[in-house]
C-alpha positions in Angstrom: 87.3 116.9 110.9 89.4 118.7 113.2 91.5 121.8 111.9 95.6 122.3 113.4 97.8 125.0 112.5 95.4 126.0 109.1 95.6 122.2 108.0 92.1 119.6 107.9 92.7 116.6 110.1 90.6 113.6 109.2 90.7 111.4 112.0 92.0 108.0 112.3 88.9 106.4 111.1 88.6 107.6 108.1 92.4 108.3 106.3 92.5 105.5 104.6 89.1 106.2 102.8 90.1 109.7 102.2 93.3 108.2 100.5 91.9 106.2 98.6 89.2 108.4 96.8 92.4 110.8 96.3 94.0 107.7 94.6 90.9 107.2 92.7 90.4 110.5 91.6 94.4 111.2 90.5 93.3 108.0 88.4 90.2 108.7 86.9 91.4 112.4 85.8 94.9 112.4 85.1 96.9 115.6 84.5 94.8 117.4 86.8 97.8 117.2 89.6 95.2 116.5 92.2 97.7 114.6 94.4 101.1 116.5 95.4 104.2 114.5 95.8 104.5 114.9 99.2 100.7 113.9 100.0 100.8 111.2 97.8 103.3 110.0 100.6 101.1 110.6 103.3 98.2 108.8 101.7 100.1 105.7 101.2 100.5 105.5 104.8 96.7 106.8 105.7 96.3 103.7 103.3 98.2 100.7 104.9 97.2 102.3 108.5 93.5 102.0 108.1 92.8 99.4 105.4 89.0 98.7 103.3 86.1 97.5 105.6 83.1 96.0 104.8 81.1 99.4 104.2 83.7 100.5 101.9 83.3 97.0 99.9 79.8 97.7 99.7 79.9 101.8 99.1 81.7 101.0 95.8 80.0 97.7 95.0 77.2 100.2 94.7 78.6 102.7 92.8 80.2 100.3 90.5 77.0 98.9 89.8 75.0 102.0 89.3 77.9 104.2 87.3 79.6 100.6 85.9 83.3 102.0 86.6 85.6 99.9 89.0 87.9 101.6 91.6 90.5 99.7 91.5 92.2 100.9 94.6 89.0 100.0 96.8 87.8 96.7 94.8 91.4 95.4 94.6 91.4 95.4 98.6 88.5 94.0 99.3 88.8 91.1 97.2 92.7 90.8 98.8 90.7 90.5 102.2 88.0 88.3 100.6 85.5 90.9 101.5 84.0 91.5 97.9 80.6 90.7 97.4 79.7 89.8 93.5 
């Protein structure tokens, strides 16, 4: 994590994991206005930039399985890219 100007920035690797927990989160708890309108525009693009890879399959294939909640924004993805073990 690298810090500019008083702002964290992730790098490229890991944005689109980063988005998608926010996602995730702003799901799971809403009314909490844990994603701001103008980052909610910046995660969409962290999101198609740097899409799902296998370790995030399996990351919330295992925390499915142990808590037995989906996230839909990761799981979604990785079955789109046929990555999504069962």
């Amino acid at each position: 994590m690298e810090i500019k100007d008083r702002k964290a920035v992730p790098p490229p690797g890991k944005r689109g994991d980063i988005a998608r927990t926010y996602f995730y989160m702003d799901w799971a708890y809403p009314g909490h206005g844990i994603i701001s309108k103008k980052n909610r525009k910046l995660f969409k693009a962290w999101d198609k930039e740097e899409p799902v890879d296998a370790w995030e399959c399996e990351r919330c294939r295992r925390i499915e399985g142990i808590q037995g909640n989906e996230n839909p924004f990761v799981k979604g993805k990785c079955v789109e890219r046929g990555i999504w073990r069962h």
